[in-house]
N, C-alpha and C positions, 0 to 999 in steps of 0.2 A: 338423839338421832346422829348426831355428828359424832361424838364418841364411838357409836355402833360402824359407822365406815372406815373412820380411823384403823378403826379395831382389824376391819374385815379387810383392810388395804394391807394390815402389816402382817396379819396371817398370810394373804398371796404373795406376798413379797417374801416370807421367811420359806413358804411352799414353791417357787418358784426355783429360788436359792439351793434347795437339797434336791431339787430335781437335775440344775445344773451342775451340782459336786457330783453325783451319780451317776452321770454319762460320761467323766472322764476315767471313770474307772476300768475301761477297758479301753483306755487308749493307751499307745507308744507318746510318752512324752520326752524320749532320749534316748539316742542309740548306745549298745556296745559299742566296743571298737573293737574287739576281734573274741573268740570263745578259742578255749584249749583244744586241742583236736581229739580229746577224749568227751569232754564237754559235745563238740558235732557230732561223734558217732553214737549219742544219744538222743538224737533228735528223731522225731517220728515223722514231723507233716508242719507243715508253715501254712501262712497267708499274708494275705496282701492288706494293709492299713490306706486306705486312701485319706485324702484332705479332706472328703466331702465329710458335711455333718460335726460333730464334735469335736471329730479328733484335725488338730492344724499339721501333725507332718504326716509322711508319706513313710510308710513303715514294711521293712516282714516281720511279721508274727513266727518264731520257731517255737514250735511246741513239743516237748522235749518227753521222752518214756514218763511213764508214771511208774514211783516206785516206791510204795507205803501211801502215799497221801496225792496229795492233790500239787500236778507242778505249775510254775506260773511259767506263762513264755515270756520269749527275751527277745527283745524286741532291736534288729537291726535296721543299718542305712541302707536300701537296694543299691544302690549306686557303688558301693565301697565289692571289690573282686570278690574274696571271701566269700560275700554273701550270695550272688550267683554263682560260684561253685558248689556253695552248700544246696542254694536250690537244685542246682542240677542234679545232684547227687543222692537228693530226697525222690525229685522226679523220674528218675530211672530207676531206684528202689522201686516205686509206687506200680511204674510200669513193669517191670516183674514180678510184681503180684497180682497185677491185671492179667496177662499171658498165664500164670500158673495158675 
């Protein structure tokens, strides 16, 4: 009987484990510091990473063309100029394809 809890404590424990390696999978764990200006003018659409839940910093998500495969984004400081320029720059895109 004790063997059988043992057993069944280190199965939730090792299940527990890979559930919390797998939420960080799509967190921003470190920013750029800046992208080439050929690198931004491939960018599509961003987001916002809050602290809440999983992920500990506070992030944009740039998500950049697809082009053959699958791209991964790149994850900036909002704080840092660059990166509000780049949003701006996404967002009046976006809003000219709302209008048209």
């Amino acid at each position: 009987m004790k063997i059988q809890v043992v057993i069944l404590l280190l199965l939730l424990t090792c299940l527990s484990l890979s559930l919390a390696q797998g939420s960080y999978g799509n967190c921003c764990l470190r920013y750029v510091r800046k992208l080439k200006s050929k690198v931004q003018r491939n960018i599509q659409d961003y987001r916002m990473q809050e602290t809440d839940g999983d992920c500990n910093i506070r992030a944009v998500l740039f998500l950049m063309k697809k082009r053959g495969g699958q791209s991964k984004p790149i994850c900036a400081n909002p704080e840092d100029k660059w990166v509000q320029n780049v949003m701006k720059v996404v967002d009046r895109a976006r809003n000219r394809q709302i209008i048209n």
